[in-house]
C-alpha positions as CSV (number, residue, x, y, z in Angstrom):
1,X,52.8,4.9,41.9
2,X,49.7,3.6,39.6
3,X,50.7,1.1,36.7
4,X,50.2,3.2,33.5
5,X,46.7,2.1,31.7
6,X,47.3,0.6,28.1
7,X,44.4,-0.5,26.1
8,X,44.9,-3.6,24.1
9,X,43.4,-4.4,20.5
10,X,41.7,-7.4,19.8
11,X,44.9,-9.8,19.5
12,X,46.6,-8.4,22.9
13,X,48.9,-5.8,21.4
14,X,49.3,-2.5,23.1
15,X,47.1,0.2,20.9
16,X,47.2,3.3,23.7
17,X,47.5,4.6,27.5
18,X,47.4,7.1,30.0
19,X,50.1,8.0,32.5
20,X,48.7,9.2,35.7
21,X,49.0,13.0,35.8
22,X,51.9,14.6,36.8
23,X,52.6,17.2,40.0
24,X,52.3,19.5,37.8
25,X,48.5,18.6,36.5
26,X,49.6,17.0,33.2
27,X,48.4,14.4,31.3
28,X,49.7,12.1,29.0
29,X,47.9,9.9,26.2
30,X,50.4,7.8,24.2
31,X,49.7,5.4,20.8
32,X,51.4,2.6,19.8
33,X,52.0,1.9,15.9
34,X,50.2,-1.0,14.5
35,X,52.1,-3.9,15.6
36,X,51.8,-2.6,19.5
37,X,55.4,-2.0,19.9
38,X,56.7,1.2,19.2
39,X,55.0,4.5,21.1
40,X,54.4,6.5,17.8
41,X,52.3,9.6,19.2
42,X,52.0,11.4,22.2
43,X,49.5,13.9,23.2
44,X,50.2,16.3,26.3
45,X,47.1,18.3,27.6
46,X,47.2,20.8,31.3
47,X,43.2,20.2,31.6
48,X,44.1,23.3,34.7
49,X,44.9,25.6,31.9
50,X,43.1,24.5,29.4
51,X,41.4,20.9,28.9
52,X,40.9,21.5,24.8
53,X,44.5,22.9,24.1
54,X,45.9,19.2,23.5
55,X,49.0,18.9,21.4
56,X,50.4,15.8,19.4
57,X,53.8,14.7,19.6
58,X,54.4,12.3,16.2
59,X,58.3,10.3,15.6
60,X,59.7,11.3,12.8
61,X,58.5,15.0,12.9
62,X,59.9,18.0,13.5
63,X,59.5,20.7,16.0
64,X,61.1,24.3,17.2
65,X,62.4,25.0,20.8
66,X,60.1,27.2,22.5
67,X,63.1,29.1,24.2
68,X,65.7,29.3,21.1
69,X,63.6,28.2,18.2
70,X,66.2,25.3,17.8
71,X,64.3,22.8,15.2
72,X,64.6,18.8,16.5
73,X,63.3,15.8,14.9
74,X,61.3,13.6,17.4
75,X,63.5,9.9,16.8
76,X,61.6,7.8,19.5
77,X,59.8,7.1,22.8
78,X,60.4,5.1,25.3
79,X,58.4,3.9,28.6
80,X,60.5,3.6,31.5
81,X,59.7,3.5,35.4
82,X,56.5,5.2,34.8
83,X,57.7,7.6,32.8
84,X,57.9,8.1,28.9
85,X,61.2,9.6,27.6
86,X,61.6,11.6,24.3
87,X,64.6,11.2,22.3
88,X,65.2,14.6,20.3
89,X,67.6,15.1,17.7
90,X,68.9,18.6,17.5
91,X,69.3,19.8,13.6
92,X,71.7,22.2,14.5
93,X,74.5,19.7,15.9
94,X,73.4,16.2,15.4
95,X,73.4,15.7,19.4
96,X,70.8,13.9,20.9
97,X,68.7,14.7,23.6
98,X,66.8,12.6,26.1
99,X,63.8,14.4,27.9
100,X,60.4,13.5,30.2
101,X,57.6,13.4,27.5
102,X,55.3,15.5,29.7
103,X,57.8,18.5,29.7
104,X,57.3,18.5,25.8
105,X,55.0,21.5,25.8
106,X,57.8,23.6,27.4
107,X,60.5,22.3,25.0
């Protein structure tokens, strides 16, 4: 599998990337905060579907399920294997969740 691209700032911190796309046509940008190491945004677009439709994933925000409407506060990413994984924190329970970043549009 292809190394993910990160673009570095002028120092040689981490400032963004792109994982290669996903089976299912997806792409993922990510964003690093300032000091290049934290992931603090991700955006995931289906260019298929529809190459403008791209939607931001921010820490520390909130979101609804798609399926239940459950809200969930995003707590962090992280890169593993190729792969970024969301930690969610469900408001209804406390209990955390750990999914692929990519699948965030269905969430």
């Amino acid at each position: 599998m292809l190394q993910p691209y990160v673009q570095l700032d002028e120092s040689g911190r981490p400032q963004k990337g792109n994982l290669p796309e996903t089976a299912e046509g997806r792409v993922v940008e990510f964003y690093y905060d300032t000091g290049g190491t934290d992931i603090t945004v991700v955006f995931v677009t289906i260019p298929a579907q529809d190459a403008s439709r791209k939607r931001a994933f921010t820490v520390g925000k909130t979101f609804k399920t798609i399926s239940t409407l459950e809200d969930f506060t995003l707590v962090k990413y992280d890169l593993i294997d190729h792969k970024i994984l969301a930690t969610l924190e469900m408001f209804a329970d406390g209990s955390k969740r750990q999914i692929d970043a990519s699948r965030l549009l269905d969430y």
